[in-house]
N, C-alpha and C positions, 0 to 999 in steps of 0.2 A: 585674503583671509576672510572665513565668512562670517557672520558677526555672531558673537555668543549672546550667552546671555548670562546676566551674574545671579544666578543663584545657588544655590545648595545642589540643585538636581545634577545642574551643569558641570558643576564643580566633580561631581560622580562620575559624570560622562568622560569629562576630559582626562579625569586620572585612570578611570580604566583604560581607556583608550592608548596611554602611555603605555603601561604596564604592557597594552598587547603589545603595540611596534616594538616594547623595548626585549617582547620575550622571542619576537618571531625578527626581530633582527642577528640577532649569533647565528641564526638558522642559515639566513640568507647571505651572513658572510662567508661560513662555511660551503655553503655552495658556492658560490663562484669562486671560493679557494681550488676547490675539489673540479670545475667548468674550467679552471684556469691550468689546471695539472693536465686536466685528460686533454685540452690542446693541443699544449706541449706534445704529449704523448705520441699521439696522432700524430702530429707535425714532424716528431721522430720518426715514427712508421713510414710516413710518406718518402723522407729523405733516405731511408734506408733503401725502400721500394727502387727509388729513382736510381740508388749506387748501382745495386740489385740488374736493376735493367740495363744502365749504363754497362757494366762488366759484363754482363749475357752478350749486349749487341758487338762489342770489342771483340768478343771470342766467335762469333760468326765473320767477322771481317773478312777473312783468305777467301771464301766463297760466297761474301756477297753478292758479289759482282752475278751471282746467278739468276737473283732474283730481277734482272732490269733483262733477261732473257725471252724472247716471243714466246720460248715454248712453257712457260709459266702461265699457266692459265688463271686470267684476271679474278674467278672464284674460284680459285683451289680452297680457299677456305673463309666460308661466313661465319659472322658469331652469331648466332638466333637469340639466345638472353644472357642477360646475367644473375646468377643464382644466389639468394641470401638469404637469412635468417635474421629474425628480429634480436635486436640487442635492447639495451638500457643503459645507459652513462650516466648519473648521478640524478635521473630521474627524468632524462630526456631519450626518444623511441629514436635508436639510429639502427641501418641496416648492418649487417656482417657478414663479409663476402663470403661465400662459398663454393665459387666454380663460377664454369660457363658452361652454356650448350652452342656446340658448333655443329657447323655441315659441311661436308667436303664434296667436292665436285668428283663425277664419277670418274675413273681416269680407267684408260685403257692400257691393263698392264704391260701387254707387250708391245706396246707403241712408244710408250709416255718415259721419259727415261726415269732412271732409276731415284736419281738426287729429289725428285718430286715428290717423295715421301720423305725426306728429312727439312724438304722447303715446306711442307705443308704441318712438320711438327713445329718448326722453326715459328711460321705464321700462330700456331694453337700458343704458343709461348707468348708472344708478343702481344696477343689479344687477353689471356688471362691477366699478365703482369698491369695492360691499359686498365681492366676491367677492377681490378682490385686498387688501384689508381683513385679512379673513378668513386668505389664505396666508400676509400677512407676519407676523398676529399667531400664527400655526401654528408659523411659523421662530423666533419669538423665542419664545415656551413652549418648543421642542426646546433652543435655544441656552442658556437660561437654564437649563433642567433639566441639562443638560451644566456650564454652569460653575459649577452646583449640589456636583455629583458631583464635576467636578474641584478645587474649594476646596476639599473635605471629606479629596481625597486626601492634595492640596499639607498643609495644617493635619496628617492624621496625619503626614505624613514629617518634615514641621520640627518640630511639639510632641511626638513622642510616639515614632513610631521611631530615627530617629535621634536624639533623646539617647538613647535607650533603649538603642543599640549603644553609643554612647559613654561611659555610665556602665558596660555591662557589661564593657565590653572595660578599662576603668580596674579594677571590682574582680577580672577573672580576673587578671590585671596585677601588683596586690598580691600577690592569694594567691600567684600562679607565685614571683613575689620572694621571699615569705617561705617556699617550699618550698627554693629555689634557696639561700637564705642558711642554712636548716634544714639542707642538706643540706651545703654546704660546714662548717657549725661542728661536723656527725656526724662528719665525714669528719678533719677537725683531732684532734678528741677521739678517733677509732679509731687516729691513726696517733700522737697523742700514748703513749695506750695500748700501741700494739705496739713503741714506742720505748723506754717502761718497761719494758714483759716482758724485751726482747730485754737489757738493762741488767740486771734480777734474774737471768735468768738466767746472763752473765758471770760475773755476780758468785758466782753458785754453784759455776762451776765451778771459779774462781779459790780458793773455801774447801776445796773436794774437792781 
């Protein structure tokens, strides 16, 4: 703690000082309320995604077995990017999936058999569902690293700043008192003093 100083001015400083943490604290517990929902949220989405894809890949099972075939050409289909849009989550910039761009390998229609165009939608399926994967687990690494930051804040304001004004604003408090009481018992014992003088002196002039 660093050291104050006991005065009036200080005693100013440290009460506003409260007053802030104490007004911009609801602030910051509300957010990480609201960081701690959209998680959840996310973490919903993802496990949906995941059922989502699980029950897609189940329903290709009877012709899997196509895809481990030579005539499957090893880029029948690339994914070139994945496409988003900026979002906003309770004040934090996360992406929002929106697509991908793929390329497909040129294929020679009357060579290449036919199932090559449902392996190669098969493949565009499996790349969007990774790719949208991929943005929601982007959003919840951003979101968590924010309600990372903001616990940390919330935690110093309640353990550590504010008691910290509050204990110092108690001992400027004291000290002010015991100057204030210092000074009124000077002030007693000066006028007690100039009571007595003004008393010997009468009295001198009463013997003169």
């Amino acid at each position: 703690m660093a050291k104050i100083k006991n005065t009036k001015t200080e005693l100013k400083a440290q009460t506003d000082a409260l007053k802030r943490y104490q007004r911009f604290l609801p602030m910051l517990q509300l957010k990480k309320q609201q960081l701690q929902v959209e998680i959840a949220s996310i973490t919903g989405a993802i496990d949906l995604l995941t059922e989502k894809e699980t029950a897609w890949r189940k329903s290709l099972a009877p012709w899997m077995a196509l895809f481990s075939s030579p005539e499957l050409p090893g880029d029948l289909v690339r994914r070139k990017a994945v496409l988003t849009d900026a979002g906003n989550i309770a004040g934090v910039a996360i992406p929002i999936y929106r697509g991908i761009e793929t390329e497909r390998a040129d294929l020679d229609l009357e060579s290449s058999p036919s199932w090559l165009d449902d392996a190669g939608d098969a493949i565009v399926k499996a790349l969007e569902l990774g790719a949208e994967k991929e943005v929601l687990a982007e959003q919840r690494r951003l979101v968590t690293e924010e309600l990372r930051t903001t616990t940390q804040r919330v935690n110093l304001f309640e353990k550590v700043k504010i008691p910290e004004c509050k204990e110092n604003i108690r001992v400027i408090g004291i000290h002010l008192g015991d100057e204030r009481t210092a000074a009124v018992a000077r002030g007693k014992i000066a006028k007690r003093r100039g009571a007595q003088t003004a008393t010997a002196d009468e009295s001198e002039e009463e013997t003169v």
